[in-house]
C-alpha positions in Angstrom: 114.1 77.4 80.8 113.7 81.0 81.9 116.1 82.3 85.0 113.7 84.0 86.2 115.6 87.3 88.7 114.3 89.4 91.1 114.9 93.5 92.2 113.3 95.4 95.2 113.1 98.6 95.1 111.9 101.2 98.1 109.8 104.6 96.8 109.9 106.6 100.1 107.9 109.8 100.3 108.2 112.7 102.5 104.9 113.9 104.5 102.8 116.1 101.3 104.5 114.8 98.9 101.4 112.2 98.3 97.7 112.3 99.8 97.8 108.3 99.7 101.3 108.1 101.3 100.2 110.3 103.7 97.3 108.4 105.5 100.6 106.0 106.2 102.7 108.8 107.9 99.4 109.6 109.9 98.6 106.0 110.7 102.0 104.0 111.0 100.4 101.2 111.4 98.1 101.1 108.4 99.0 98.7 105.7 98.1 98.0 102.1 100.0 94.8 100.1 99.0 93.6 96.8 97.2 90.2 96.0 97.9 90.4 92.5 98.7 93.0 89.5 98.4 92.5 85.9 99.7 94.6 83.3 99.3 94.6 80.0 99.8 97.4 77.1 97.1 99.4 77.9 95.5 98.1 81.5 95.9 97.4 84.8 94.1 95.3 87.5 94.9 94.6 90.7 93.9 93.1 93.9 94.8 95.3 97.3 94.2 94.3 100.7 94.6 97.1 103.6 94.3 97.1 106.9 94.7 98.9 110.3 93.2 100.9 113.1 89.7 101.4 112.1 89.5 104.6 112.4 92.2 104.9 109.1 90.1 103.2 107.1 87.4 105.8 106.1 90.0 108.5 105.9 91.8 105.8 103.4 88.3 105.1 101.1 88.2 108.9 100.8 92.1 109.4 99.4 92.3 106.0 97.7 89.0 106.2 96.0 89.0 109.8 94.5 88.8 109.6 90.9 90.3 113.2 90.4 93.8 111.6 90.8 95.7 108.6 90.2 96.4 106.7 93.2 99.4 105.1 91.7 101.0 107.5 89.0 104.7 108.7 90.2 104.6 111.8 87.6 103.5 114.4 90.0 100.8 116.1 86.6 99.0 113.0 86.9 97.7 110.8 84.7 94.5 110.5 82.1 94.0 107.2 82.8 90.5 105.7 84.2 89.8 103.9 87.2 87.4 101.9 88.4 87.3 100.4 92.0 85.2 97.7 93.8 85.1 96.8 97.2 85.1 93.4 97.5 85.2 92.9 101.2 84.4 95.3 103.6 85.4 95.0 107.5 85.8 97.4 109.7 89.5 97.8 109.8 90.3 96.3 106.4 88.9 96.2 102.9 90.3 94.0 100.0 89.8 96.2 96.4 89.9 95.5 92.8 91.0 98.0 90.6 90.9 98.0 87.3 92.8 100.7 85.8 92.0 101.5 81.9 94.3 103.6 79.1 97.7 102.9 81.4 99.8 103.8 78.7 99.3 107.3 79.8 99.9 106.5 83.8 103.5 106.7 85.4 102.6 103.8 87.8 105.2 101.3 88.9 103.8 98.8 87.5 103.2 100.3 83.8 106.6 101.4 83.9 108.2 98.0 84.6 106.2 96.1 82.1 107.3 98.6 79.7 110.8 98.4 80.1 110.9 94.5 80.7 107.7 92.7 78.8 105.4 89.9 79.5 106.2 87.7 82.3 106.7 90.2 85.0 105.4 89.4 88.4 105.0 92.4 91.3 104.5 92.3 95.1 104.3 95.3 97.2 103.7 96.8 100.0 103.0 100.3 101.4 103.4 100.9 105.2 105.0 104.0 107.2 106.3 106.6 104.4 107.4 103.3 102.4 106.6 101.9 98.9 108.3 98.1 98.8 108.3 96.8 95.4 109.7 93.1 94.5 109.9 92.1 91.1 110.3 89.1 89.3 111.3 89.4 85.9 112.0 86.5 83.1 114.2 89.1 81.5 118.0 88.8 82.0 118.8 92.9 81.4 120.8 96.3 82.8 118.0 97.9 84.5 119.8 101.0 84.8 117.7 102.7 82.3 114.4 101.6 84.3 115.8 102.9 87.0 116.7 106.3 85.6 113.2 107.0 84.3 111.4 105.8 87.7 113.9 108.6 89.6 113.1 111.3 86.5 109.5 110.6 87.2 109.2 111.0 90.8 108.1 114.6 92.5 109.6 116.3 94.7 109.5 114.6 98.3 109.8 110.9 97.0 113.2 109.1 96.7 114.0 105.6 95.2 116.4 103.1 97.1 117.6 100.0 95.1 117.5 97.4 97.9 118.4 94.5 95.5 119.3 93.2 92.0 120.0 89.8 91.1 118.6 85.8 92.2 115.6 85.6 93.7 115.8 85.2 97.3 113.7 83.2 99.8 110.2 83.5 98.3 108.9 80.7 100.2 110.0 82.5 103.4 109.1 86.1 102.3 105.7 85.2 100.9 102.8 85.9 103.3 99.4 85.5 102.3 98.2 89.0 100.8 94.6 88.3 103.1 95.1 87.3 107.0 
């Protein structure tokens, strides 16, 4: 049987140091969680739901959907990685997105990164709100993540800082888990 652990990790950016992050500074209460992510060598998809004052949310399809830039690379050169969204339901002070996110093996994104380091089996939640990236991971790998760490802080820019928040069993899932659509 797999003993399964968990770590939680906080990416907290500075106003300019990311156009996404930033619609969060300007709209504090604007806020995007993830449904579900799957990584594999060289892909990503994901599921986001955001939502907030209405007024946030065009300025957030403008940032979130620009294809010039990665909306989810750390490494502040970007990434050559393709994206490709879809809206796939549209209110007007949420939307819920798929993302499918092709040639990842270039991309510095969290989630990349992690699978990377760690393997198959690794399950994310997170959730942007304020300046604040929150990232709980579940991983069926029992191993130092010092090194994981270490290149996520070498990869950020300048104005974005990581806090560990926690490293070890998994805590209270049943009480932490929200739906990720209200």
């Amino acid at each position: 049987m797999v003993a399964v652990k968990e770590f939680a990790f906080t990416l907290r950016f500075t106003v300019g140091a990311d156009p996404v992050m930033d619609l969060f500074h300007e709209y504090p209460t604007l806020r995007l969680r993830n449904a579900t992510c799957t990584v594999t060598e060289n892909a990503m998809w994901r599921i986001d739901h955001v939502d907030g004052p209405a007024d946030a949310i065009p300025a957030f399809d403008e940032v979130f959907f620009n294809n010039e830039r990665c909306n989810e690379c750390l490494d502040e050169h970007g990434c050559s990685g393709t994206r490709e969204y879809q809206v796939l339901d549209r209110q007007p002070a949420a939307r819920t997105v798929y993302t499918y996110h092709a040639r990842i093996d270039r991309c510095c994104a969290v989630p990349a990164v992690v699978t990377d380091y760690i393997g198959d089996g690794v399950v994310f939640e997170s959730e942007r709100t304020g300046g604040a990236y929150r990232w709980r991971v579940l991983s069926p790998v029992e191993t130092s993540l010092d090194p994981l760490f270490d290149h996520l802080e070498s990869a950020l820019p300048t104005g974005v800082q990581l806090d560990v928040n926690h490293l070890g069993n998994t805590e209270r899932w049943r009480e932490k888990t929200q739906p990720a659509f209200p």
